[in-house]
C-alpha positions in Angstrom: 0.0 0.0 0.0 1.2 3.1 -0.7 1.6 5.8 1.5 -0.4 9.4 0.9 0.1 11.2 4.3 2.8 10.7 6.1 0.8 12.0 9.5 -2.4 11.8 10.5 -4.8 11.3 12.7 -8.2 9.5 13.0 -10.7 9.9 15.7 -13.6 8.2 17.0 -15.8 10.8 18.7 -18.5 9.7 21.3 -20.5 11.3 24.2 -18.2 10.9 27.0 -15.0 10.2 25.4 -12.9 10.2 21.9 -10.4 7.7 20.8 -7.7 9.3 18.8 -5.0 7.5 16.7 -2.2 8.6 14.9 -0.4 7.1 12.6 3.1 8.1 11.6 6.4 7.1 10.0 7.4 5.8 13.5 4.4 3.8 14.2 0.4 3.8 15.6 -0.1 5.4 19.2 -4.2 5.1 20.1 -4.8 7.0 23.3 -8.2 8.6 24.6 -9.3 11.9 25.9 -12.8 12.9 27.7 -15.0 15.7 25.9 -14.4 18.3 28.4 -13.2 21.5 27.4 -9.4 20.9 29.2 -9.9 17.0 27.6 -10.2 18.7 24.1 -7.4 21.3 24.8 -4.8 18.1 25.4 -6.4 16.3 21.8 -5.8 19.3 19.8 -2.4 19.5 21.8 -1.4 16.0 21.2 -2.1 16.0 17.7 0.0 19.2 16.6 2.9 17.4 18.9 2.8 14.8 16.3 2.9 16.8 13.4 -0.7 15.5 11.7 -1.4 17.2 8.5 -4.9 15.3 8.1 -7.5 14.4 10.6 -10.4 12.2 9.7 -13.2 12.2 11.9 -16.3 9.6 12.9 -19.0 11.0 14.8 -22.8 10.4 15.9 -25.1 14.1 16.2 -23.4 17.0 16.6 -20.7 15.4 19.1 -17.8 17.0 16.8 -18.7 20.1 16.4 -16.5 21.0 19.9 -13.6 20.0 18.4 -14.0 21.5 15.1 -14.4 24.8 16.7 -11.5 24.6 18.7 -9.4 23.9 16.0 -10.6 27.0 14.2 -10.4 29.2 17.4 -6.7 28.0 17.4 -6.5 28.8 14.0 -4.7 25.8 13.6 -6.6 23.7 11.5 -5.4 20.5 9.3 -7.1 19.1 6.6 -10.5 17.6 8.2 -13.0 14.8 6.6 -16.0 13.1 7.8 -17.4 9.9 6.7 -19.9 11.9 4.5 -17.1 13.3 2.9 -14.9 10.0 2.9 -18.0 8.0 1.2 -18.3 10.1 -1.8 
Protein backbone atom coordinates (compact mmCIF):
# COMPACT_ATOMS: atom_id res chain seq x y z
CA UNK A 1 0.00 0.00 0.00
CA UNK A 2 1.23 3.05 -0.72
CA UNK A 3 1.56 5.84 1.51
CA UNK A 4 -0.40 9.39 0.93
CA UNK A 5 0.06 11.17 4.34
CA UNK A 6 2.82 10.70 6.10
CA UNK A 7 0.83 11.99 9.49
CA UNK A 8 -2.36 11.76 10.49
CA UNK A 9 -4.76 11.29 12.65
CA UNK A 10 -8.19 9.51 13.00
CA UNK A 11 -10.70 9.91 15.72
CA UNK A 12 -13.64 8.18 16.98
CA UNK A 13 -15.79 10.84 18.71
CA UNK A 14 -18.54 9.75 21.29
CA UNK A 15 -20.50 11.31 24.24
CA UNK A 16 -18.19 10.87 26.97
CA UNK A 17 -15.02 10.20 25.45
CA UNK A 18 -12.88 10.20 21.93
CA UNK A 19 -10.39 7.68 20.84
CA UNK A 20 -7.74 9.29 18.77
CA UNK A 21 -5.01 7.50 16.71
CA UNK A 22 -2.21 8.58 14.85
CA UNK A 23 -0.42 7.12 12.64
CA UNK A 24 3.12 8.10 11.57
CA UNK A 25 6.38 7.11 10.02
CA UNK A 26 7.36 5.84 13.51
CA UNK A 27 4.37 3.82 14.18
CA UNK A 28 0.43 3.79 15.64
CA UNK A 29 -0.09 5.39 19.18
CA UNK A 30 -4.23 5.14 20.12
CA UNK A 31 -4.77 7.02 23.29
CA UNK A 32 -8.19 8.64 24.64
CA UNK A 33 -9.33 11.89 25.94
CA UNK A 34 -12.78 12.87 27.67
CA UNK A 35 -14.99 15.73 25.86
CA UNK A 36 -14.41 18.32 28.43
CA UNK A 37 -13.18 21.46 27.44
CA UNK A 38 -9.44 20.89 29.20
CA UNK A 39 -9.85 17.02 27.63
CA UNK A 40 -10.24 18.70 24.07
CA UNK A 41 -7.43 21.26 24.79
CA UNK A 42 -4.77 18.12 25.37
CA UNK A 43 -6.41 16.34 21.83
CA UNK A 44 -5.76 19.33 19.83
CA UNK A 45 -2.36 19.54 21.85
CA UNK A 46 -1.41 16.02 21.22
CA UNK A 47 -2.09 16.01 17.69
CA UNK A 48 0.02 19.19 16.60
CA UNK A 49 2.88 17.43 18.94
CA UNK A 50 2.76 14.80 16.27
CA UNK A 51 2.91 16.83 13.36
CA UNK A 52 -0.70 15.50 11.65
CA UNK A 53 -1.43 17.23 8.49
CA UNK A 54 -4.93 15.33 8.08
CA UNK A 55 -7.52 14.42 10.61
CA UNK A 56 -10.43 12.19 9.73
CA UNK A 57 -13.20 12.22 11.93
CA UNK A 58 -16.32 9.63 12.93
CA UNK A 59 -19.04 11.01 14.75
CA UNK A 60 -22.84 10.37 15.95
CA UNK A 61 -25.14 14.07 16.20
CA UNK A 62 -23.37 16.99 16.61
CA UNK A 63 -20.73 15.42 19.08
CA UNK A 64 -17.81 16.97 16.80
CA UNK A 65 -18.72 20.13 16.41
CA UNK A 66 -16.47 20.96 19.89
CA UNK A 67 -13.56 19.97 18.44
CA UNK A 68 -13.95 21.46 15.09
CA UNK A 69 -14.43 24.83 16.65
CA UNK A 70 -11.50 24.59 18.74
CA UNK A 71 -9.35 23.90 15.99
CA UNK A 72 -10.57 26.96 14.17
CA UNK A 73 -10.39 29.20 17.35
CA UNK A 74 -6.74 28.03 17.41
CA UNK A 75 -6.53 28.75 13.99
CA UNK A 76 -4.73 25.81 13.64
CA UNK A 77 -6.60 23.71 11.52
CA UNK A 78 -5.35 20.55 9.34
CA UNK A 79 -7.07 19.08 6.60
CA UNK A 80 -10.49 17.61 8.17
CA UNK A 81 -12.96 14.79 6.64
CA UNK A 82 -16.04 13.15 7.77
CA UNK A 83 -17.38 9.88 6.74
CA UNK A 84 -19.94 11.92 4.46
CA UNK A 85 -17.14 13.34 2.91
CA UNK A 86 -14.94 10.02 2.87
CA UNK A 87 -18.04 8.02 1.18
CA UNK A 88 -18.31 10.09 -1.83
Amino acid sequence: MDIIYQRCCGLDVHKKSITACIITPEGKELKSFGTMTDDLVALVQWIKEKGCTHVAMESTVVYWKPIYNLWRWRKSLPSWSTPSILRR
